[in-house]
C-alpha positions in Angstrom: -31.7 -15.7 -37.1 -31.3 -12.7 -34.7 -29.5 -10.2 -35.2 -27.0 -8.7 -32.4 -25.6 -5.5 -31.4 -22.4 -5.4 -30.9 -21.2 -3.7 -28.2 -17.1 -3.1 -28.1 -17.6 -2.3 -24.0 -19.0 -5.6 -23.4 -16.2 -7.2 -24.8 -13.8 -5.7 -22.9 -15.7 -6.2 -19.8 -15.4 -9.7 -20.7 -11.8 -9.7 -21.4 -11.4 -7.9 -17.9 -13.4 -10.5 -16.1 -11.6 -12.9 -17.6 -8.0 -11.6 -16.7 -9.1 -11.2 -13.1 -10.2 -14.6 -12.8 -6.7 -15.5 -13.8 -4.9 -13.5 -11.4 -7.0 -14.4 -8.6 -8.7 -11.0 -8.2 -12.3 -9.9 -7.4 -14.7 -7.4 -9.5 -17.6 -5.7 -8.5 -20.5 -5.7 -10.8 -23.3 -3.0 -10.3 -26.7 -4.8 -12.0 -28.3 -1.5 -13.2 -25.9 -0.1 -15.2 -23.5 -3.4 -15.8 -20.7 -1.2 -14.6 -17.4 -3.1 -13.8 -15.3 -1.9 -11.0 -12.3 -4.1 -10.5 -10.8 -4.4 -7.3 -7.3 -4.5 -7.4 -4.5 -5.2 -5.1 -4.1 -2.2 -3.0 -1.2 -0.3 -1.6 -1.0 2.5 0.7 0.1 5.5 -0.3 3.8 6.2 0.8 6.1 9.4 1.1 9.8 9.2 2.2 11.8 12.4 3.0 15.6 12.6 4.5 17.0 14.7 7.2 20.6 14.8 8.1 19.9 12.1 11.1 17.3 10.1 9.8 15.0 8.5 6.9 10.8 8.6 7.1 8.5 7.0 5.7 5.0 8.2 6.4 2.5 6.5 5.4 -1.8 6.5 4.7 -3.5 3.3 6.0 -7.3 4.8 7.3 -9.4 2.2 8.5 -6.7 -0.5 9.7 -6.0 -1.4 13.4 -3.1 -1.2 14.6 -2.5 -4.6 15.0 -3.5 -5.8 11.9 -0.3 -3.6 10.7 3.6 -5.0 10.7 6.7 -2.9 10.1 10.0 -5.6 9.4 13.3 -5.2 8.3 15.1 -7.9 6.9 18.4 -8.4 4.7 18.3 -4.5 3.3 14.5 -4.0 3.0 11.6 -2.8 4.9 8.5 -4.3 4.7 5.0 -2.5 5.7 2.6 -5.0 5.7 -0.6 -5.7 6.7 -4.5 -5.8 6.0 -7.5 -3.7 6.1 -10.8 -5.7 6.6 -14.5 -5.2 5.3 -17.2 -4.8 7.5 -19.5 -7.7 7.7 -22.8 -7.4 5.4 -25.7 -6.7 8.0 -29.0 -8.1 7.2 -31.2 -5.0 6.1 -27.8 -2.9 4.9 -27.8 -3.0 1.3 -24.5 -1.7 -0.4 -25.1 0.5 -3.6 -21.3 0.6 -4.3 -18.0 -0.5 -2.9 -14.8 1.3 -4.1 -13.0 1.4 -1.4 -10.0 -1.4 -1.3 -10.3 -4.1 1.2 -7.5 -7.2 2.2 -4.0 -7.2 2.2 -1.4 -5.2 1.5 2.7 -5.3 1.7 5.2 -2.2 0.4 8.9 -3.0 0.7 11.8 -0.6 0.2 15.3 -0.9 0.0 16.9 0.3 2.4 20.0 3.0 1.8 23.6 1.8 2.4 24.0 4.6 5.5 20.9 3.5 7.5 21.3 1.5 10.8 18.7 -1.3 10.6 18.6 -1.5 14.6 17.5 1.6 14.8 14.3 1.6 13.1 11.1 2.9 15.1 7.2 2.7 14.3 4.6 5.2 15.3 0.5 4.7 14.3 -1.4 7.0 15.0 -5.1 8.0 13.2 -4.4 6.0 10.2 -1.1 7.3 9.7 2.4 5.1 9.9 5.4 7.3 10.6 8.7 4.9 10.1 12.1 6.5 11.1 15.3 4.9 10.4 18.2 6.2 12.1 21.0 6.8 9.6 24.4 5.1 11.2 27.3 7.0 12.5 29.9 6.3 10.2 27.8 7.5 7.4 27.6 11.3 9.2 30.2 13.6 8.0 33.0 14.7 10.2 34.3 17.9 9.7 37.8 18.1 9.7 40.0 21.2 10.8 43.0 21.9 8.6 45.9 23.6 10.3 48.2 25.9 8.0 51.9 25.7 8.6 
């Protein structure tokens, strides 16, 4: 009889191997060193600021064409969707790791109870989505001018 190391690591290597094959998702194993780099679902990162006209969303997506991205609004939410793709393996290229995220992605947000969903506009430009929705006229403020009598 042999006797066997244990290794906690492996284990949970193993467990997370075994989750990702559940949920449908991909991991990346290097040989050498047995490392496990899941690939998870990716998202691009988002910020969303307010003026007094207007909401925007700005957000990252490097390395995705323009027409692989689409901006919808539909019932209260917008919906950024699209997908980044990875470059076909070339014979002779050998990749020593892969961490950056690769397929599709969606974000939705609600949209605020003053915003006019027909006046929504999209701007890509260097990897950057810039998403301003107009908020609607009744939701400015009027000033009102009280008389004294």
């Amino acid at each position: 009889m042999n006797l066997v190391k244990w290794d906690p690591f492996k284990e949970l290597e193993d467990v997370s191997e075994r989750l990702n094959r559940i949920f449908g998702r991909t991991a990346a194993i290097n040989e050498s060193s047995r490392e496990m780099l899941a690939v998870a679902d990716w998202m691009p990162s988002v910020d969303i600021s307010e003026t007094d006209t207007a909401y925007l969303i700005k957000g990252e997506i490097p390395g995705v064409k323009k027409e692989d991205v689409k901006v919808t609004i539909q019932d209260g939410m917008l919906t950024i969707q699209g997908e980044r793709k990875q470059e076909k393996e070339d014979k002779g290229k050998k990749f020593h790791r892969v961490e950056c995220c690769y397929g599709s992605f969606m974000r939705s947000f609600r949209v605020p109870d003053d915003a006019d969903e027909n006046s929504v506009k999209a701007e890509f430009k260097d990897g950057m989505l810039n998403v301003t929705l107009a908020k609607s006229e009744k939701a400015k403020p009027k000033q009102i001018n009280v008389s004294v009598l």
